[in-house]
C-alpha positions as CSV (number, residue, x, y, z in Angstrom):
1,X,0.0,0.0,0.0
2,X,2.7,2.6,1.0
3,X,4.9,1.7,-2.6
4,X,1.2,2.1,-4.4
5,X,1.0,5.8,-2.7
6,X,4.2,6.8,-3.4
7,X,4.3,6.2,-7.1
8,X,0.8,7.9,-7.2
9,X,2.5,10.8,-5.6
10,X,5.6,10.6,-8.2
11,X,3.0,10.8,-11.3
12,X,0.8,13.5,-10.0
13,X,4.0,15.4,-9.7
14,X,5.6,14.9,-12.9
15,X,2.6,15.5,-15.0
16,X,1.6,18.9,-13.5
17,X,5.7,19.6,-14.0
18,X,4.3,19.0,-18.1
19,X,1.5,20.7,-17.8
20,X,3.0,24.0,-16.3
21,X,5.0,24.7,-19.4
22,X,3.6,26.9,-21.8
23,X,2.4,25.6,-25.4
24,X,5.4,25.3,-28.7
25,X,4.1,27.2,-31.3
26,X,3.3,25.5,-34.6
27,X,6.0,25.2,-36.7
28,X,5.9,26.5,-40.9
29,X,7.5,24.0,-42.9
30,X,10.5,25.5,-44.7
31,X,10.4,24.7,-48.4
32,X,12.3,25.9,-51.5
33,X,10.8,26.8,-54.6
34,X,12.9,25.9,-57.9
35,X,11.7,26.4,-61.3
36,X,10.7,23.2,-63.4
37,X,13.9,23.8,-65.4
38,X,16.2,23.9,-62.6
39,X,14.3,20.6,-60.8
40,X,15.3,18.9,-64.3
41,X,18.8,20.4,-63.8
42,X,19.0,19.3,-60.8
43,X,17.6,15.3,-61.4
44,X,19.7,15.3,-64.3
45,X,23.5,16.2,-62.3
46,X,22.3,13.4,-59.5
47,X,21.7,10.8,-62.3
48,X,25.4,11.6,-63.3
49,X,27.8,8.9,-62.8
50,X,30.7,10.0,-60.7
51,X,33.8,11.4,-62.9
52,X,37.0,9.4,-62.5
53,X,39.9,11.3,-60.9
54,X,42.1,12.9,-63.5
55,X,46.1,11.0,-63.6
56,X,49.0,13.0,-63.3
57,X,50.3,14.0,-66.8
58,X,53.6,12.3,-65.5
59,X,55.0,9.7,-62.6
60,X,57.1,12.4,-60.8
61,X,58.8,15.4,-60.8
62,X,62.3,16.9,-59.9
63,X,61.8,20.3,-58.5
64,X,65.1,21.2,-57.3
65,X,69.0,20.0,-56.9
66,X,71.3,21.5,-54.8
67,X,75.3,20.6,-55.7
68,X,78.2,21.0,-53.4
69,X,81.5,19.8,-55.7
70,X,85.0,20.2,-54.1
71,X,88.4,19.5,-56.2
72,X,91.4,18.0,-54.4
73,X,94.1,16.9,-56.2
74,X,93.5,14.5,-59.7
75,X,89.8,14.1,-58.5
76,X,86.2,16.0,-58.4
77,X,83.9,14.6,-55.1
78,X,80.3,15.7,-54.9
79,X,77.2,15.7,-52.9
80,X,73.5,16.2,-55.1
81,X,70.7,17.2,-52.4
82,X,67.6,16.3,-54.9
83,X,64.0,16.8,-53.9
84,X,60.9,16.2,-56.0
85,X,57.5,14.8,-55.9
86,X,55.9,11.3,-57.4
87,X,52.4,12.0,-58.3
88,X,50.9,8.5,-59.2
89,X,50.0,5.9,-56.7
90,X,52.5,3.2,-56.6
91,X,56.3,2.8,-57.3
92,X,57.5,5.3,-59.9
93,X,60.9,5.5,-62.1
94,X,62.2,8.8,-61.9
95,X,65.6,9.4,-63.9
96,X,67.7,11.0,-61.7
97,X,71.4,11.5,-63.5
98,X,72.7,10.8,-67.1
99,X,76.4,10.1,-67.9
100,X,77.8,9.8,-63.8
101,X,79.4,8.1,-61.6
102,X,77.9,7.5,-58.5
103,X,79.3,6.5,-55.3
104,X,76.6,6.6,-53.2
105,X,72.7,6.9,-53.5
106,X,70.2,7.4,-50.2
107,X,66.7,8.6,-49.1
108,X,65.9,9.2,-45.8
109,X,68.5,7.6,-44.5
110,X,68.4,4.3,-46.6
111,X,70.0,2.9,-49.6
112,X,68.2,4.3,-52.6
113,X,66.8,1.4,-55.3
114,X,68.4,2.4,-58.8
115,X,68.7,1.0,-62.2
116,X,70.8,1.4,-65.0
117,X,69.0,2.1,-68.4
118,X,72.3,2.6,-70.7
119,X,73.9,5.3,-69.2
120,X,71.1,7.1,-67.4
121,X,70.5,6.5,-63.8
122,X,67.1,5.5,-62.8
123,X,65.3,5.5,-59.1
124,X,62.6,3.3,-57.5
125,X,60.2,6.0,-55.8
126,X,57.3,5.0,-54.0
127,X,54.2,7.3,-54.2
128,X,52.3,9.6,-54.5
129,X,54.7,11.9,-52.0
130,X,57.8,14.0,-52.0
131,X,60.7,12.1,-51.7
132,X,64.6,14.3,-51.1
133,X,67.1,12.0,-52.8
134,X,71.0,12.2,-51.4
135,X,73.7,11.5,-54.7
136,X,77.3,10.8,-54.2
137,X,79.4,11.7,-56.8
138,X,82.8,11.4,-58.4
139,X,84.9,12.0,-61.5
140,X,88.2,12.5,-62.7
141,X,90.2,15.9,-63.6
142,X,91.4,16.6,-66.7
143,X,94.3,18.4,-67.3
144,X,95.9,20.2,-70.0
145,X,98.9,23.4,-69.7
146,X,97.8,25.7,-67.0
147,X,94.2,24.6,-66.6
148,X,92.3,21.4,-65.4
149,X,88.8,20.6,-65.9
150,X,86.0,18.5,-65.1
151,X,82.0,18.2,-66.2
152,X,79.4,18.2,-63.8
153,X,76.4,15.9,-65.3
154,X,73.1,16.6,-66.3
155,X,70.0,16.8,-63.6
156,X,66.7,17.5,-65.1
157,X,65.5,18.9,-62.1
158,X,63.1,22.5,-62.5
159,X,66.7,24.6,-60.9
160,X,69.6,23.4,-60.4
161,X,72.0,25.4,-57.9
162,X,75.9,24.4,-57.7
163,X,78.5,25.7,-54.9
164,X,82.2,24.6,-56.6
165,X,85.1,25.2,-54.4
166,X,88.6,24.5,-56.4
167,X,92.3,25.2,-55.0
168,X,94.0,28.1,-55.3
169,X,93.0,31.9,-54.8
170,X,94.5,32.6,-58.0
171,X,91.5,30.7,-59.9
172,X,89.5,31.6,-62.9
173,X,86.9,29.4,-63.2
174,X,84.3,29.2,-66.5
175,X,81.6,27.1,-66.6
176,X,80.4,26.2,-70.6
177,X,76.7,26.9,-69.4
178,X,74.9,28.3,-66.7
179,X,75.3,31.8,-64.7
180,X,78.1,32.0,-62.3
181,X,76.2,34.3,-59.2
182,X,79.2,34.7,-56.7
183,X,82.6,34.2,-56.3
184,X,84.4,33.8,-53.0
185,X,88.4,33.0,-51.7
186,X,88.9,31.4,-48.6
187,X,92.0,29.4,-47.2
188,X,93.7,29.5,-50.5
189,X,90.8,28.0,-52.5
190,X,88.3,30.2,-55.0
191,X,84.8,29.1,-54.4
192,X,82.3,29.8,-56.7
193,X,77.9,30.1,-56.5
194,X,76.3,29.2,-59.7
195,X,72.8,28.4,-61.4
196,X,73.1,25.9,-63.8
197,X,71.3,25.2,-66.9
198,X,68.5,22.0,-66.1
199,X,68.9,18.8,-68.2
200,X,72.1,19.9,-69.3
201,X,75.7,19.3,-68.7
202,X,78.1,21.7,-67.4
203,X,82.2,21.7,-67.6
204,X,83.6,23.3,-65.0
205,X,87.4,24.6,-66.1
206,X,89.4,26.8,-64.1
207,X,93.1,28.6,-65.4
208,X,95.6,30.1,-62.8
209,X,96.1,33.7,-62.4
210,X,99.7,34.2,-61.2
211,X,100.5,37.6,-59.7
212,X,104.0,38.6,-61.3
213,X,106.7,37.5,-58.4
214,X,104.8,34.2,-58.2
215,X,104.7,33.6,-62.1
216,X,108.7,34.5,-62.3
217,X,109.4,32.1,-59.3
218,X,107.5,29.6,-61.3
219,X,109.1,29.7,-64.1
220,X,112.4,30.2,-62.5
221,X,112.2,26.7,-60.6
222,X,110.8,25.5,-64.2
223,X,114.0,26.8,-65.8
224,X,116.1,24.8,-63.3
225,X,114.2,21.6,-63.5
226,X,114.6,21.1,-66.7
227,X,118.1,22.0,-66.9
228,X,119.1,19.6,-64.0
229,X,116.8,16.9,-65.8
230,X,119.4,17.9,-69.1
231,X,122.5,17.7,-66.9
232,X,121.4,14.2,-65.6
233,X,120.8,13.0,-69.1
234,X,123.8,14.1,-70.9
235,X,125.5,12.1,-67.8
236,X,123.7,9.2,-68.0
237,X,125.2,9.1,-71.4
238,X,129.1,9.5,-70.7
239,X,129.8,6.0,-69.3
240,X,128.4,5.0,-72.6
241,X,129.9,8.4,-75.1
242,X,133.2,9.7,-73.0
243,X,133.3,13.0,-73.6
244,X,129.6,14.5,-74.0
245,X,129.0,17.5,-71.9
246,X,126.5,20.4,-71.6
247,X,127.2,24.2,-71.6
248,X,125.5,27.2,-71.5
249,X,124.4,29.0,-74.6
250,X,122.6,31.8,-73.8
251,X,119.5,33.1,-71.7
252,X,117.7,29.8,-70.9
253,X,119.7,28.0,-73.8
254,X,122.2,25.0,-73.5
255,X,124.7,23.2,-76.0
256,X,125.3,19.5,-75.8
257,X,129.1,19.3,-76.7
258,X,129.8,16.3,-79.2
259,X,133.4,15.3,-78.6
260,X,135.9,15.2,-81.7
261,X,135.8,11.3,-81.9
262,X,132.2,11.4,-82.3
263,X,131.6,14.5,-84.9
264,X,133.0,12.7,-87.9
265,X,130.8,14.5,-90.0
266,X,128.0,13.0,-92.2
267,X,129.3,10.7,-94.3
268,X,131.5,9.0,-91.3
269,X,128.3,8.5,-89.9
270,X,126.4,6.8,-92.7
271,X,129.3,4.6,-93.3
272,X,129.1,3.2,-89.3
273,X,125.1,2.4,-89.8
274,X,125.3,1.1,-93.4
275,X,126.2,-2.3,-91.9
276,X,122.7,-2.5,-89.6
277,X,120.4,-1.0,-92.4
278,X,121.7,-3.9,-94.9
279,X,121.0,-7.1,-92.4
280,X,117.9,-5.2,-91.9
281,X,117.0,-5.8,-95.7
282,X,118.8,-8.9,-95.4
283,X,116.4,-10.3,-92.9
284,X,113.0,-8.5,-94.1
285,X,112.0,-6.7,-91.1
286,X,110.7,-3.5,-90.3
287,X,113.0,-1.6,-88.0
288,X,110.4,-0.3,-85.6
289,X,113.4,1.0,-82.5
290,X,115.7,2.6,-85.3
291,X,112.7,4.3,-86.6
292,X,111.1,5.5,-83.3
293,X,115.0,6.7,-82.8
294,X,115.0,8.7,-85.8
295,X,111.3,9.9,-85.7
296,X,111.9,11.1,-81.8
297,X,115.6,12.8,-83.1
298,X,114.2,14.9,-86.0
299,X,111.1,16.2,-83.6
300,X,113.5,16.8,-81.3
301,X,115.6,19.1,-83.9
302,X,112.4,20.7,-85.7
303,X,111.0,21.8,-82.5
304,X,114.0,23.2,-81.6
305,X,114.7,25.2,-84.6
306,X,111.2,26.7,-84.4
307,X,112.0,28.0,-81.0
308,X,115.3,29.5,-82.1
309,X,114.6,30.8,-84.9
């Protein structure tokens, strides 16, 4: 009886809580009104199948390449800081050098997958993403009088930026293509900042710019190398030709003395070689040493009458 009198007491309480509120007014409908040519619009776009997402024109993209080259000795070392983008689901080839040497490849940290088509250098890229590829890079110097050289290969990345440090304050380095934006000397070394053409090879060449007491030491110590190197020859000889000597002859010019015994004159001397050139007939051979001999021995006395002269 007393759980019956409570709930009662609950109920009445709850329903005059309801009935105390005031009354929600009616609500209007909202509607839109659309013309019968824009319902059909409408209908017609919703019965539309959904367009398929449009594909990349291409796999992936180089956007930049950064190059940091330093020359030391016979030898050009590199490092290529490439960044770029693969814009296709999956695993993308993206040519990344032609023509190089590569040392090392990474990305992130890890080796970097790469083929080789010919002499192009192909990566393994996983997409879609951007991806920064790290290139180690080599190749040889090549030298010629007073200038060494070397070409940096092509990246076909959208810009391609190049720091190039080489020895010697006294550089001037050309590149065949590209801008050269700044050029710095630090520690004896020139370094130069330069924009690069994309997709192209570059050499890099460099010629030394002696001030005048450096250039006359230079070619004082050249002057004395090479006549020690004659002094040292012409002796090598005289165990063999008693008598041979060297003296001076002038401002950087030198005489090798012939002594009397050996000067007999043209003649004397075809009569002491007759005997060889007839057993070389005799036996039917070429005779390669005698003519490298005489070959090396007229060079010898054309270039020197061109320089005296």
């Amino acid at each position: 009886m007393t759980k019956l009198t409570t709930l009662t007491a609950l109920f009445a309480a709850f329903t005059s809580t309801v009935l105390a509120q005031p009354p929600r007014p009616v609500e209007t409908p909202r509607t839109v009104t659309l013309s019968v040519t824009e319902y059909n619009r409408l209908i017609d776009l919703a019965a539309r199948p959904p367009q398929p997402q449009t594909a990349a024109p291409v796999a992936a993209v180089l956007s930049s390449a950064d190059l940091r080259v330093r020359v030391d000795r016979e030898t050009a070392r590199g490092v290529f800081a490439v960044a770029g983008d693969v814009l296709r689901p999956g695993v993308a080839k993206v040519a990344v050098l032609n023509g190089a040497t590569l040392v090392d490849a990474t990305i992130a940290g890890r080796p970097l997958p790469l083929l080789a088509e010919g002499t192009a250098q192909t990566a393994l890229l996983p997409g879609p993403g951007p991806f920064t590829l790290n290139l180690d890079w080599g190749a040889p110097l090549a030298f010629a009088p007073g200038k060494g050289s070397f070409v940096l290969p092509a990246l076909p990345a959208g810009t391609v930026r190049a720091t190039i440090d080489v020895p010697s304050e006294q550089a001037d380095v050309k590149l065949s293509s590209g801008l050269i934006t700044r050029r710095t000397t630090n520690g004896g070394r020139t370094i130069i900042e330069a924009t690069l053409t994309p997709g192209a090879p570059a050499e890099v060449s460099w010629s030394m710019r002696d001030s005048a007491p450096v250039a006359a030491a230079r070619e004082s110590r050249a002057a004395a190398d090479v006549t020690q190197a004659l002094r040292d020859t012409v002796a090598g000889w005289q165990g063999e030709l008693p008598g041979l000597a060297v003296a001076p002859a002038g401002p950087n010019a030198y005489e090798v003395i012939l002594p009397a015994a050996l000067d007999g004159g043209h003649e004397t001397h075809f009569a002491r070689v007759l005997d060889g050139v007839l057993r070389i007939v005799d036996e039917g051979r070429w005779p390669t040493a005698l003519a490298q001999r005489t070959l090396g021995k007229y060079t010898l006395l054309a270039e020197a009458a061109a320089k005296t002269s």
